[in-house]
N, C-alpha and C positions, 0 to 999 in steps of 0.2 A: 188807535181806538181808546186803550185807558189811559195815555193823556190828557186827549181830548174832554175826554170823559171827569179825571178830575180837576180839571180847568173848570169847565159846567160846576161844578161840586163846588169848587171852590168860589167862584165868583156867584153861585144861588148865597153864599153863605155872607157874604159881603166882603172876602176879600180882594183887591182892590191891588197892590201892588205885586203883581204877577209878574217873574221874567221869563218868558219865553223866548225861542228860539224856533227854528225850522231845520232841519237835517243840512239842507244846502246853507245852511248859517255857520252852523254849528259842525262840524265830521266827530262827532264820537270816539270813530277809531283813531282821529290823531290826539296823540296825546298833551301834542302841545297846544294845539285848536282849543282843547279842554282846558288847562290850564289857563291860557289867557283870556277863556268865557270868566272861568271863576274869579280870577284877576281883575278884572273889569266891572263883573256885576257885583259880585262878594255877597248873593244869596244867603239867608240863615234856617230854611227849611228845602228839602231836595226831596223830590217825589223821581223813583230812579224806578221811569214806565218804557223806557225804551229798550229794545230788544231785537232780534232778527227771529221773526218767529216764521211758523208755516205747520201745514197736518202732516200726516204718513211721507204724502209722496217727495214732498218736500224735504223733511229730513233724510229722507232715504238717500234723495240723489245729489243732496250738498253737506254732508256729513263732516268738512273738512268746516266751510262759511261757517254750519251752525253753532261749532265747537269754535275755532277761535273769534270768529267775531263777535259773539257775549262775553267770551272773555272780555275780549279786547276795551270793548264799550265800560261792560261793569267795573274791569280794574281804573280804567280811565275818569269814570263820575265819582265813585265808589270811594278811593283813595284820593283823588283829585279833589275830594270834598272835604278829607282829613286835611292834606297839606292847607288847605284857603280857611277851615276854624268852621265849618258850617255847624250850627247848636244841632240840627236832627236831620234823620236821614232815615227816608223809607223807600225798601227796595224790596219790588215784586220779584217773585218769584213763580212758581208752577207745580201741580199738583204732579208732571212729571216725573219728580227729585225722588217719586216713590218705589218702594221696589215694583215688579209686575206682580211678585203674588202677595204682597203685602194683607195684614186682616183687614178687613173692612169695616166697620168706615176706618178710613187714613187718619192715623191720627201722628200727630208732633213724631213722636216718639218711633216712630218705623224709618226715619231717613237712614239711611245705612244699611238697615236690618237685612240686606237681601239682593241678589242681582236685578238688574232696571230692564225694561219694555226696552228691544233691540231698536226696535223702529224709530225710537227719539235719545235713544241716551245719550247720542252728543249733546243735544239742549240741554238733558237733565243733568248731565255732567259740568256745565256752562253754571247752571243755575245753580246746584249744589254751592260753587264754588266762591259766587254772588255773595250765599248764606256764611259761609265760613267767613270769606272777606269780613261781612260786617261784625260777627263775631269775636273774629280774631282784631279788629280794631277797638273795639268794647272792653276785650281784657285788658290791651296793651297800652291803648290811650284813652279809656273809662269814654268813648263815644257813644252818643245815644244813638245808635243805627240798631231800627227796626226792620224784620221780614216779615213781609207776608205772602201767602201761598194761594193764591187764588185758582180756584175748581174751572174747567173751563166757561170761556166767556163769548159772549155776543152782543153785540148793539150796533148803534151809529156808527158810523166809521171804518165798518171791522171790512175784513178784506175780500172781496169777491171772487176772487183769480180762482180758478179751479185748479191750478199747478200746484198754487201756495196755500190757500186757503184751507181753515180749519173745517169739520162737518159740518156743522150749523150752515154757514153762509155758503159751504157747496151747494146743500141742498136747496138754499133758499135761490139760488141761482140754477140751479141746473131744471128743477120744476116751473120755473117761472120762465124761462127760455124753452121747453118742452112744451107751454100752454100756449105763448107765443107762435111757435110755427105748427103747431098742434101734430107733431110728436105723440105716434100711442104708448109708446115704453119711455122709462128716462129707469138708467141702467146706474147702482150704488155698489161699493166698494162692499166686499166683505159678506158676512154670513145676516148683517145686522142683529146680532145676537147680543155684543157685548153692551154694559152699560154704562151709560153717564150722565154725569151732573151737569149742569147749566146753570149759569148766573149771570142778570142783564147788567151790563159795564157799571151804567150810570149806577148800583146797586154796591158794587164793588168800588165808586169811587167815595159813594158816601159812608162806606165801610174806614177806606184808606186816611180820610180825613179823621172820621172818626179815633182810628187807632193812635194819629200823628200828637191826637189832640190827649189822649189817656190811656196808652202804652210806652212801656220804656221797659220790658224784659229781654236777655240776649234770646231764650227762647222762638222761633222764629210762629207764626200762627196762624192756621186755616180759615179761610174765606169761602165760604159754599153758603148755598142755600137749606141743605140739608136733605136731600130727597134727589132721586135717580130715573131713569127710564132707558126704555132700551134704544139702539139707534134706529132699529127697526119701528117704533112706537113713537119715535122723533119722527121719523121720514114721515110715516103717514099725519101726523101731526101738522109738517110744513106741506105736504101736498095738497090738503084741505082748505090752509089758510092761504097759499099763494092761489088755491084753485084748477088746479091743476086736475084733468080727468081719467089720464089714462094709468097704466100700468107699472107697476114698480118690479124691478127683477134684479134681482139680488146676486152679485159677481162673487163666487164665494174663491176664487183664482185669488183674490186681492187680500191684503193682512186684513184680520181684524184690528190688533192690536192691543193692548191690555184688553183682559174679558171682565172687567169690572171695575169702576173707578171713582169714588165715592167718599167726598171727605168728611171727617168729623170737625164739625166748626164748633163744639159746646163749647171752648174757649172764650171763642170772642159772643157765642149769643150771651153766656153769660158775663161778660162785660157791659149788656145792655143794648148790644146793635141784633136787628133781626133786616133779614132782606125786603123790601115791597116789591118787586114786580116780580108776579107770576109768567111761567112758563109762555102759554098762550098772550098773554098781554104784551109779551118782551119778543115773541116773533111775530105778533102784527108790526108792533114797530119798527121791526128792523125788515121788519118786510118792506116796508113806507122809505125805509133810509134808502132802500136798496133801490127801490125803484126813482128815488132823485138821483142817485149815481150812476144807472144807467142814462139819463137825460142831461146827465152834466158835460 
């Protein structure tokens, strides 16, 4: 999804000599696969969107995948990109790296402060470690590798699978298949109490460019929209717009997980980047994505 996404970004903007790959091109986790990409193309800007991501239940039940395989990926692009000379280098990260009771809004400055949301900390663990990488490349060989920490996302592309899949596109799938067989209940996770941020991909790619183009501090830097809502207040939100008429009931048996999750981006708005897609506008559209993927 935020590859995809700053490909789009990059190529509205007029760049033109793109190297992409495909996973079955490319294996990430081997290291040598890696090296002999970078060997071949000799790239000079590295956008590092690839990831093994997934929601709750996902981390939960592969806890071993989600921890070494971002390893494995990050140390592989990450360092892979030191030995080949690549001039800059930006690598997403997640608003996970945060503690769980950290003050709100999240700012820079709390990574560490605190023990992490159980439910993901192998990710957050993974990702943390992404940051330090490029850090600790920064001090020792004066590399320009940037992070950035982006608030959760949704758009084109993003993942459906109810196993894997983040809230946003569970709900945009599980209402939209409850309207389909006209289903009076369609049953969510949790208390829907806690809150969160949203931010539409395409928004966050034009952020990443942005940054690539007038950033260069080791500091790592938040990407949000600036503003929250509950998941309860999502739900009926996406029930509305996919149309969906019946009942919404609440599994409060299932984690919440963080109860509040909300970043401070005054960083980068004051740099001069602000978001444009609203809330509703970003889940018609990916409502519209969703429903070409089911048809595909």
């Amino acid at each position: 999804m935020v590859g995809s996404a700053v490909c789009r970004e990059l190529q509205k903007q007029g760049f033109r000599n793109l190297i992409l790959r495909t996973r079955q091109e490319v294996n990430l986790l081997d290291t040598a696969a890696v090296q002999k990409f970078y060997q071949e193309t000799g790239p000079e800007y590295v956008f590092v969107a690839a990831a093994k991501v997934g929601g709750i239940l996902a981390n939960d039940r592969q806890p071993a995948a989600f921890l070494y395989e971002n390893l494995q990926i990050q140390n592989n692009v990450i360092y892979g990109a030191w030995a080949a000379g690549v001039k800059k280098l930006l690598f997403f990260g997640s608003s996970c790296i945060y503690p769980k009771f950290a003050p709100q809004p999240l700012k820079e400055e709390s990574l560490l402060s605190g023990p992490l949301e159980p439910t993901n900390q192998w990710y957050a663990i993974a990702k943390i470690a992404g940051i330090k990488l490029c850090q600790a490349l920064r001090q020792q060989y004066s590399c320009d590798y940037i992070s950035v920490m982006p608030t959760n996302l949704y758009g084109p592309n993003d993942n459906y699978n109810l196993e894997t899949s983040h809230v946003l596109p569970a709900l945009i799938r599980k209402f939209h298949e409850a309207k389909v067989s006209r289903t009076e209940q369609v049953v969510c996770w949790g208390s829907g109490s806690p809150s969160r941020e949203f931010l539409y991909v395409d928004d966050l790619a034009r952020a990443s460019v942005f940054l690539m183009q007038r950033y260069s501090e080791e500091q790592f830097i938040n990407a949000g929209c600036g503003s929250d809502l509950t998941i309860k207040t999502l739900a009926e939100m996406v029930k509305r717009i996919v149309g969906f008429q019946g009942e919404i009931v609440w599994d409060t048996s299932k984690p919440d997980g963080t109860p509040k999750k909300t970043m401070d981006s005054s960083r980068l708005f004051a740099l001069g980047w602000k978001p444009e897609v609203d809330l509703e506008t970003g889940i018609r559209l990916t409502y519209k994505d969703f429903l070409k993927f089911k048809t595909s």
